[in-house]
N, C-alpha and C positions, 0 to 999 in steps of 0.2 A: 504494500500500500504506500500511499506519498502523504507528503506533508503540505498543507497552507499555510501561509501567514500574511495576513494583511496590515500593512502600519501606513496610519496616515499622519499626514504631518514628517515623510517621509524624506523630504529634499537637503535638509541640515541638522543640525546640531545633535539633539537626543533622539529623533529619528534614525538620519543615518546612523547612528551608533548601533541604534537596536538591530536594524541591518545587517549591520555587519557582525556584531555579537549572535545574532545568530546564524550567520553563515559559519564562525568558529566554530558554534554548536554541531551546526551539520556535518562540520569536516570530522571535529572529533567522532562525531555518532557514527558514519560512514566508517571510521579509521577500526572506532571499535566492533560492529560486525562484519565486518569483512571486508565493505559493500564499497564499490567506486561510486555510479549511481544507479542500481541495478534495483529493478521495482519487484520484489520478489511474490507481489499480486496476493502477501500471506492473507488471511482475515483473521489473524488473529491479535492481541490488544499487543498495543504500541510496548516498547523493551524500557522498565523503569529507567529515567533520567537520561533518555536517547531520542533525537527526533527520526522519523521515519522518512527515507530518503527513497526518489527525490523530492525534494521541497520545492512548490511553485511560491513563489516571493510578489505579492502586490504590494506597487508603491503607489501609494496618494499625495497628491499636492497641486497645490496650485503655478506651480514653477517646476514644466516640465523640464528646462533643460538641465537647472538643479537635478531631477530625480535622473536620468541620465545620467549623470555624474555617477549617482549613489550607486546604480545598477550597473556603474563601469566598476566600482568600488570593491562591489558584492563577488562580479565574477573575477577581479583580478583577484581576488583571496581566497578564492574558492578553489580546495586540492584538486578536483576533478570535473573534466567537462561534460555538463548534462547535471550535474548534480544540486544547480540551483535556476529554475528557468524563472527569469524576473522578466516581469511585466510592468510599466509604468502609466497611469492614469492621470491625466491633467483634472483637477477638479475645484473648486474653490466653494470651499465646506461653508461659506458666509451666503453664496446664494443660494436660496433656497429653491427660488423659481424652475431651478436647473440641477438642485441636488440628487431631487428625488429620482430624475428618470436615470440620469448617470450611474448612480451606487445601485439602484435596484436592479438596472440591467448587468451592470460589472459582476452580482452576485447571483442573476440569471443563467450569465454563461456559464458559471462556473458549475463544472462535472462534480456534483457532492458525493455520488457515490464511489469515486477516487481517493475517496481521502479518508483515512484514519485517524487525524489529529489535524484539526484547524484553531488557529491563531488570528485573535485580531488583538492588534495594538493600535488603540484610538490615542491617540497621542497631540493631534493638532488642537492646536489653540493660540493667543494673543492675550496680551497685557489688558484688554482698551484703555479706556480714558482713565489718567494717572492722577491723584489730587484730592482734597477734601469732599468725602463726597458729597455737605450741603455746598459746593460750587458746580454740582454738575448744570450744565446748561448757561453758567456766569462766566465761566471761565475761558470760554472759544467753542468747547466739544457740542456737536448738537444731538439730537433725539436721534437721526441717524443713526453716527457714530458709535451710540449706546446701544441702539438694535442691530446693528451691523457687528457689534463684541459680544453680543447673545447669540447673536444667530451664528456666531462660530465656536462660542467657547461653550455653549448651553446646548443649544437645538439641534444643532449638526449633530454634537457627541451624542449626545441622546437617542438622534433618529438611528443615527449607523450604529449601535450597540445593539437597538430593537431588531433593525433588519437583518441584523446577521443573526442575529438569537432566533428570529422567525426562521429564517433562512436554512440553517443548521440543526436545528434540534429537536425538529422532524425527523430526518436520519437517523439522530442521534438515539433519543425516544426507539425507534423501531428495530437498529441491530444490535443497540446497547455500547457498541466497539469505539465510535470513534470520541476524539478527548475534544474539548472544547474549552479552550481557555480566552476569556476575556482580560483584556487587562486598561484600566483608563488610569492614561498618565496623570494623574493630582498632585498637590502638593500640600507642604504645612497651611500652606494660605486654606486650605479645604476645612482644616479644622483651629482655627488660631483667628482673630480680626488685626489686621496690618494695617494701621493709620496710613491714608490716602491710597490707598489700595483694594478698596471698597468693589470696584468692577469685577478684578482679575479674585478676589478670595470669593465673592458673589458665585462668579462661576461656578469653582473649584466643590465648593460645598455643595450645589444643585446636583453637579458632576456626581460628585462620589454618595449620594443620598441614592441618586436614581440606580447607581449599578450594586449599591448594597440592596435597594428593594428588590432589583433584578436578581439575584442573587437568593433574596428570602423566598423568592415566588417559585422556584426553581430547584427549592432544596427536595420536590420530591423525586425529582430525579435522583436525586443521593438514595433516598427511601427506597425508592423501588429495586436499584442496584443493588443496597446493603446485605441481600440476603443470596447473593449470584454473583458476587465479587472474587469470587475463586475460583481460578482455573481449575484443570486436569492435576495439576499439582501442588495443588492448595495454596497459591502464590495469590495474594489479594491485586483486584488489577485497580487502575486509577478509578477514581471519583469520573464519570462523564463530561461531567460541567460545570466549569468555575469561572466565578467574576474575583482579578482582584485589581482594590484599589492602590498605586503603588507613587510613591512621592519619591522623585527621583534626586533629593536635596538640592538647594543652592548651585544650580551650574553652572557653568565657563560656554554660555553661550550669545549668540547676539541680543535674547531677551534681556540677562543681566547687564549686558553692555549700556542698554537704555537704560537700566533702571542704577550705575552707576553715574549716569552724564543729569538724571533728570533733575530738573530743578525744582519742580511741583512734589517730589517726592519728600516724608515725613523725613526729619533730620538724623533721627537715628536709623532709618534703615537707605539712610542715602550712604549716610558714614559706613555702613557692615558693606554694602554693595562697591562701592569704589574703595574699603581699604582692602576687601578678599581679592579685588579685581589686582590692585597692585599687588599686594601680597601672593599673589596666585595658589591664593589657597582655597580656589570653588572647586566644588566636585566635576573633574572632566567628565565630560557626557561618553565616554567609553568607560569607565568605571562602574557608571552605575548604570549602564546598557548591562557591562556582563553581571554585574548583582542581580538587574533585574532575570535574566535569562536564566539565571541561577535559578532563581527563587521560583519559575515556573518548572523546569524540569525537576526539583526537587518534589516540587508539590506538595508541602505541608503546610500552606498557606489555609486559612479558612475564608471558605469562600463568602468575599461579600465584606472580607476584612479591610483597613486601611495599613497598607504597611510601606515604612519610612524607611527611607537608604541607610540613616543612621542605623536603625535596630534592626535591620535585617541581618 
């Protein structure tokens, strides 16, 4: 059987990382059964803490020649050819006019019953409007603006988590086999209030509220598997389906770069963002790409949890 994985928000920074963190994945996994990219069509459940190769790779973004890049990235790192077939999608997760037929049909095409282990990492998003938030509308930003950082950091994630959950766990539900991992990149701002950053922690907490509901709604798929989680050799196989919320800490990306320059921003977390930026002491987003990677192939994550780069 092969593997999915969808990451959008895929063209920079903790994106590409995840990318390429899990291309490493694959090389190892590949290294470890034997396998160059040879699709051995088994049906049976995926090898604990191994992805099943080959792996089809979707990138999302709205700046295709970025994801290009990413996808030049993936296969030059890649041990073997065939082993990672990456696809790139132009999309701009803020219109919605245009979201729905784009993502529905990208997940139309897609053959579900090829796959024993699907991945989406929802990952895109933006700051919006930065500053006190009784100045919103006084300060330059308009009603727009404010809809236009909902409709990417709120509504997009939201719809594309539903539609791949609708999408997928049908299959899922009916052969029991293939693993389903969600993962929405969040952050502290999800559960903490950051003076003048009222937009981007707004988000964050909508974010990670909906894929812990998503996640409680779901738990009886864990139920119904609890009691047929044993193979032929009494080896417990993964949990079906999990949502987790994963805070990739403070990182060395272009988002921080603005929020060390901003002037609108509260004084003390102007000061933590431009002295870690000098000090170059942020978390590089390949760091906590392969934590995160980690923490999905380990799988003792509870689904629907929030879990932080720090305590992972």
């Amino acid at each position: 059987m092969k593997s999915l994985a969808i990451i959008t928000g895929a063209s920079r920074g903790i994106g590409r990382s995840i990318a390429l963190a899990i291309t490493d994945a694959v090389n190892f996994s590949a290294s470890r059964k034997g396998l160059d990219c040879v699709d051995d069509s088994s049906t049976s459940p995926p090898m604990p803490g191994l992805i099943s190769t080959p792996l089809h790779m979707i990138l999302i973004s709205r700046s295709v020649d970025s994801l290009h890049e990413t996808a030049r990235l993936v296969q030059q790192r890649c041990d073997h050819d065939g082993l990672i077939f990456t696809t790139c999608h132009e999309m701009d997760l803020s219109d919605l006019d245009n979201l729905s037929e784009k993502f529905v049909g990208l997940l139309e095409s897609v053959k579900k019953a090829d796959y024993d282990q699907c991945w989406l990492i929802n990952n895109a998003g933006s700051l919006g409007p930065l500053g006190p938030a009784s100045s919103l509308g006084s300060d330059g930003s308009s009603l727009k603006e404010l809809q236009n950082a909902v409709n990417l950091n709120v509504t997009s994630g939201i719809w594309i988590s539903a539609q791949f959950t609708r999408s997928f766990l049908t299959p899922c539900i009916k052969s029991r086999s293939p693993l389903i991992r969600i993962v929405n990149v969040s952050s502290l701002c999800a559960m903490k209030p950051f003076p003048t950053m009222s937009i981007y922690c707004s988000g964050k907490a909508a974010r990670d509220m909906f894929h812990s509901v998503l996640a409680k709604e779901n738990t009886q798929i864990h139920d119904a598997n609890i009691s047929s989680i044993s193979d032929a050799k009494n080896e417990k196989r993964p949990i079906p389906f999990k949502v987790l919320n994963y805070a990739p800490g403070a990182c060395e990306t272009s988002m921080t770069d603005i929020l060390a320059e901003c002037s609108q921003l509260d004084d003390a977390i102007h000061e933590y963002y431009s002295s870690s930026k000098k000090n170059q002491s942020l978390v590089k987003p390949d760091e906590t790409a392969k934590k995160l990677i980690g923490l999905i192939l380990k799988d003792e994550f509870q689904s629907g949890s929030h879990v932080d780069y720090w305590d992972a």
